[in-house]
MOPAC internal coordinates of N, CA, C and O (Angstrom, degrees):
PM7 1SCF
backbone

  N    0.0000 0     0.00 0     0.00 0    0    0    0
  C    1.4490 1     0.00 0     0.00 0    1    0    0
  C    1.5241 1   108.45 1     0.00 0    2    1    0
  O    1.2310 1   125.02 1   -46.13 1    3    2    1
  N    1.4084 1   107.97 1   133.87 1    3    2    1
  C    1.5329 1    96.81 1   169.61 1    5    3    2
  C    1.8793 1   125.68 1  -110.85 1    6    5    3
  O    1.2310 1   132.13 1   -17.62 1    7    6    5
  N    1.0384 1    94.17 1   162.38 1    7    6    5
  C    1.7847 1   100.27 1  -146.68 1    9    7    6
  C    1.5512 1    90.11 1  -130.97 1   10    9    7
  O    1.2310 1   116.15 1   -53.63 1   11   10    9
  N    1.5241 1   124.93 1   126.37 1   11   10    9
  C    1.4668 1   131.48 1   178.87 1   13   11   10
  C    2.0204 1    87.07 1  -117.65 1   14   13   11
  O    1.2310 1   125.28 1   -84.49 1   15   14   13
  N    1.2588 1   107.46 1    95.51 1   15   14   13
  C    1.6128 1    91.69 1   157.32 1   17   15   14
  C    1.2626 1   120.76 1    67.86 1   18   17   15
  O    1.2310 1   123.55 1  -160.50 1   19   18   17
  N    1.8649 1   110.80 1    19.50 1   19   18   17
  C    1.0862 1   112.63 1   149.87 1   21   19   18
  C    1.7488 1    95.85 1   120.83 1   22   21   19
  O    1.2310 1   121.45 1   158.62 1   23   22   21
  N    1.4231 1   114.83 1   -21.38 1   23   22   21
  C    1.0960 1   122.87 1  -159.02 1   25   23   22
  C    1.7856 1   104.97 1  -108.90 1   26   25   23
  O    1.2310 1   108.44 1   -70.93 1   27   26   25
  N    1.0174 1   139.23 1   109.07 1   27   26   25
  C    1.5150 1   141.92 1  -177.01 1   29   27   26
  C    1.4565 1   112.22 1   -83.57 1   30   29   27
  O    1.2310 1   126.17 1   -15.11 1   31   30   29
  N    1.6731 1   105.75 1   164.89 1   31   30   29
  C    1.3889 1   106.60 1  -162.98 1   33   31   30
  C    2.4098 1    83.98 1   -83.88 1   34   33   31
  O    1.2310 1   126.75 1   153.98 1   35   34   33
  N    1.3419 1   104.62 1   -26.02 1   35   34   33
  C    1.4676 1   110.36 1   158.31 1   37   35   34
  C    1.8340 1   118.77 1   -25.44 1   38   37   35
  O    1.2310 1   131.08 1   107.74 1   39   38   37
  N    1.1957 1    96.23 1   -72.26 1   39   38   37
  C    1.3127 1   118.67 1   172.90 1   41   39   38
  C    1.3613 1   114.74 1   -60.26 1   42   41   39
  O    1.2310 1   112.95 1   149.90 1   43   42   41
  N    1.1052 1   130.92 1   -30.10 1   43   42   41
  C    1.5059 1   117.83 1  -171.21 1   45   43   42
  C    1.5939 1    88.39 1   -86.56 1   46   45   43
  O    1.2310 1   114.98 1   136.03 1   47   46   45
  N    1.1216 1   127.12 1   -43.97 1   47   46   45
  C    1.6609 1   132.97 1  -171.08 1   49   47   46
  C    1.8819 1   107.49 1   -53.49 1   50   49   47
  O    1.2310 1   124.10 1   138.46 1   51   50   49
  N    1.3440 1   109.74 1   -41.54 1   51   50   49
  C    1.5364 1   152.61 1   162.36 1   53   51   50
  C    2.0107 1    82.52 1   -42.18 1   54   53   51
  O    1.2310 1   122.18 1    93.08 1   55   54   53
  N    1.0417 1   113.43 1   -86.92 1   55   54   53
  C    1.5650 1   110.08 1  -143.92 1   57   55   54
  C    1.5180 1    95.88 1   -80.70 1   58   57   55
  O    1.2310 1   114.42 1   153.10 1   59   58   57
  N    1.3788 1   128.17 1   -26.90 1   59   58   57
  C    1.2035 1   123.04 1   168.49 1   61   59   58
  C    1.0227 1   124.21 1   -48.73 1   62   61   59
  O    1.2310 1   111.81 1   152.25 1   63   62   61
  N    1.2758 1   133.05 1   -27.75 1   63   62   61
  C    1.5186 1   154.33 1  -162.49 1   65   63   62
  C    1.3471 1   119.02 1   -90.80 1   66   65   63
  O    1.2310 1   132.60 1   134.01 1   67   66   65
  N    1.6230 1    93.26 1   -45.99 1   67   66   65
  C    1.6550 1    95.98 1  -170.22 1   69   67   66
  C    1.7341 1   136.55 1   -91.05 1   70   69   67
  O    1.2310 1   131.45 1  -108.82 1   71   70   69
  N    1.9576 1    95.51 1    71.18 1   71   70   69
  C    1.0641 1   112.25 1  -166.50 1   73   71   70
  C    1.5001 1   122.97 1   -36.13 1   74   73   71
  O    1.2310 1   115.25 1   180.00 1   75   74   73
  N    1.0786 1   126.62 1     0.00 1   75   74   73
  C    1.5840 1   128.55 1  -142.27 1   77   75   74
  C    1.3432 1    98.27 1  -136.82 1   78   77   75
  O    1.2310 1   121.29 1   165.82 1   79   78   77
  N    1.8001 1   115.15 1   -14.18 1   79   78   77
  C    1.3591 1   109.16 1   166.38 1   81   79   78
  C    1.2715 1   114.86 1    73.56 1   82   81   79
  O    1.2310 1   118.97 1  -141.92 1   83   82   81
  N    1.6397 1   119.56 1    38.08 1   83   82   81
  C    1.5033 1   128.44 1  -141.81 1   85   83   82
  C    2.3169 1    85.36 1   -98.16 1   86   85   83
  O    1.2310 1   126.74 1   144.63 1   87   86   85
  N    1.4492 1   104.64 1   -35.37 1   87   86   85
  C    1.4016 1   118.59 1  -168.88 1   89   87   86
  C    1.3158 1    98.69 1  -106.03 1   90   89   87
  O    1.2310 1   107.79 1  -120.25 1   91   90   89
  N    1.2369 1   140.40 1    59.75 1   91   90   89
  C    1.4996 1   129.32 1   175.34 1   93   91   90
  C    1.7989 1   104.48 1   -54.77 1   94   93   91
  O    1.2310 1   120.73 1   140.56 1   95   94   93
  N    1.1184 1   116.21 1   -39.44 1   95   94   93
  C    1.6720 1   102.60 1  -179.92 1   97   95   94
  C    0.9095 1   132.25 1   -58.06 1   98   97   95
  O    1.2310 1   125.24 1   143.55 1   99   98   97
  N    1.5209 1   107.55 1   -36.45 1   99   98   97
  C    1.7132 1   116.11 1   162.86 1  101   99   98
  C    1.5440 1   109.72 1   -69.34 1  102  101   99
  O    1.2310 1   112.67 1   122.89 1  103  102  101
  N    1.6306 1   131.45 1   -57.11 1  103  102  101
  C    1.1583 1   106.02 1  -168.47 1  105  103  102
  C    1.5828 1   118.94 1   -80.94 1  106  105  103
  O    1.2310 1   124.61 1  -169.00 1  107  106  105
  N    1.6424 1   108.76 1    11.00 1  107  106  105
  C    1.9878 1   105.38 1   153.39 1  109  107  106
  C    1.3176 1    97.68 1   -75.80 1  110  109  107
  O    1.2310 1   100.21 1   124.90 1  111  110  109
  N    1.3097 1   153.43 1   -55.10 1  111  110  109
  C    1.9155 1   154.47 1  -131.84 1  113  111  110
  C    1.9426 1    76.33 1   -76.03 1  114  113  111
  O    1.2310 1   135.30 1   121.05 1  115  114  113
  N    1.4146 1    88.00 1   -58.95 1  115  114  113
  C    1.8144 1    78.13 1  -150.88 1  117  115  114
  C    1.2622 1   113.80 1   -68.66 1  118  117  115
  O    1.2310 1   115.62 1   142.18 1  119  118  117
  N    1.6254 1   125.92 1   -37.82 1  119  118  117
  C    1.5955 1   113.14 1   171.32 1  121  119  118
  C    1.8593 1   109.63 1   -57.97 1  122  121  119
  O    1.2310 1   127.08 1   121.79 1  123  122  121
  N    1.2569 1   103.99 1   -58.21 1  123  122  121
  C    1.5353 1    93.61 1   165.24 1  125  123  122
  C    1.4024 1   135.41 1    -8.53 1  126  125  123
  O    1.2310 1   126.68 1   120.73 1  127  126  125
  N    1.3963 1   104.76 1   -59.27 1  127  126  125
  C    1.3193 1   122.56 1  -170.11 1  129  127  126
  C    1.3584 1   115.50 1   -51.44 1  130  129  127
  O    1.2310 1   119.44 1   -56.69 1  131  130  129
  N    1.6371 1   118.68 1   123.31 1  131  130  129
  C    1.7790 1   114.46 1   177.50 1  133  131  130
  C    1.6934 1   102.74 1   -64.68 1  134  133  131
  O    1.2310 1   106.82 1   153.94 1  135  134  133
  N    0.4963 1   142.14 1   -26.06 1  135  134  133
  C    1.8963 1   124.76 1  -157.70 1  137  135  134
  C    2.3580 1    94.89 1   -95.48 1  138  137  135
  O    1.2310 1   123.55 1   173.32 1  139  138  137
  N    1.7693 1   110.81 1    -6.68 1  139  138  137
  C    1.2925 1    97.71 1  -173.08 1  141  139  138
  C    1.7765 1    97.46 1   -66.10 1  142  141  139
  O    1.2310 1   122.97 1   -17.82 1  143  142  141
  N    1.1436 1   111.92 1   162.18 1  143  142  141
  C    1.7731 1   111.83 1   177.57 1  145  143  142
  C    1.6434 1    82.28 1   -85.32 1  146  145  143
  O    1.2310 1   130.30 1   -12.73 1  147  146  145
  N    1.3403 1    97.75 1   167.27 1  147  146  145
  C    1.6394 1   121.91 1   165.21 1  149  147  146
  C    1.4492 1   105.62 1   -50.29 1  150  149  147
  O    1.2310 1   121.79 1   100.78 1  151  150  149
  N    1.7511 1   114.17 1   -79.22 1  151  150  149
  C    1.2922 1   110.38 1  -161.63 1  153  151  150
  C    1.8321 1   114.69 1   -41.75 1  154  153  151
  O    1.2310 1   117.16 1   167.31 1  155  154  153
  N    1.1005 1   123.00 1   -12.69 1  155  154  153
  C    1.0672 1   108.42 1  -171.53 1  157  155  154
  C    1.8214 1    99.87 1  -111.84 1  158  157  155
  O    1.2310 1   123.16 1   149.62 1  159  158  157
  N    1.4460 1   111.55 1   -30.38 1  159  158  157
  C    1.8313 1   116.26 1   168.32 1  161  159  158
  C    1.5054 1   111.60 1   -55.88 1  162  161  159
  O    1.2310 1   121.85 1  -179.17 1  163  162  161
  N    1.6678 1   114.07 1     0.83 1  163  162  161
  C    2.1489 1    91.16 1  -163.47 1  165  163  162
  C    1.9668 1    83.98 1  -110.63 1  166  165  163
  O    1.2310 1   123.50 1   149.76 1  167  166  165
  N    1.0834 1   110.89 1   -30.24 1  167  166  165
  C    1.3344 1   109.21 1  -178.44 1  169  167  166
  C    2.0378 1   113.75 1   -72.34 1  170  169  167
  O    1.2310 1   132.99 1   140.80 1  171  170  169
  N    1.1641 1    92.50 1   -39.20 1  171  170  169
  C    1.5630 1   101.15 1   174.32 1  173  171  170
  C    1.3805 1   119.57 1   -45.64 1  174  173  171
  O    1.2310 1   130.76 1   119.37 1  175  174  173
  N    1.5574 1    96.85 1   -60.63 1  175  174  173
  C    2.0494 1   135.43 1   146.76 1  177  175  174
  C    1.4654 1   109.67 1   -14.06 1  178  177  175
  O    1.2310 1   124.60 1   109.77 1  179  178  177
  N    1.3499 1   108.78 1   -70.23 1  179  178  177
  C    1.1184 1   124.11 1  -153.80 1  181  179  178
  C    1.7166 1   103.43 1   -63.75 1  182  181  179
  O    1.2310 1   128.26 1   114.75 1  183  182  181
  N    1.4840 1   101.70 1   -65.25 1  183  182  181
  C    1.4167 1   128.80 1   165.53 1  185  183  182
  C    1.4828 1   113.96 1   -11.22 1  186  185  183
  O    1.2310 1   126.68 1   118.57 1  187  186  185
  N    1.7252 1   104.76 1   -61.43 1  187  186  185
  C    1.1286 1   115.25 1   169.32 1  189  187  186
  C    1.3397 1   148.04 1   -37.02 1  190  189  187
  O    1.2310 1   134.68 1   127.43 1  191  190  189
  N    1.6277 1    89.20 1   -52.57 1  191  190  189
  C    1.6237 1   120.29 1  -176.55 1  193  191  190
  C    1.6815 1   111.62 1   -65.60 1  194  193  191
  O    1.2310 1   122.83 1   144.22 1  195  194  193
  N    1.4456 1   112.18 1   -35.78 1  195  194  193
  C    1.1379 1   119.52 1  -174.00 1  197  195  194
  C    1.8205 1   107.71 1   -47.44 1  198  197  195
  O    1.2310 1   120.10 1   180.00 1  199  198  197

């Protein structure tokens, strides 16, 4: 598995998923993260804001 800074490509698959916002800590680490691309940081974002 690969892991940038604590954060796995696991985990990004992990916060992508979890429509319901069940892990908010994970999906702040992983949108956070500099190396996530956008298309997948504005939805993470978004998620958040709600």
């Amino acid at each position: 598995m690969i892991a940038l800074a604590g954060v796995s490509v696991h985990d990004a698959h992990l916060a992508m998923s979890d429509r319901h916002l069940t892990q908010p800590d994970l999906v702040r680490a992983v949108a956070e993260h500099p190396a996530l691309a956008e298309q997948w940081r504005v939805p993470l974002l978004d998620r958040l804001d709600r």
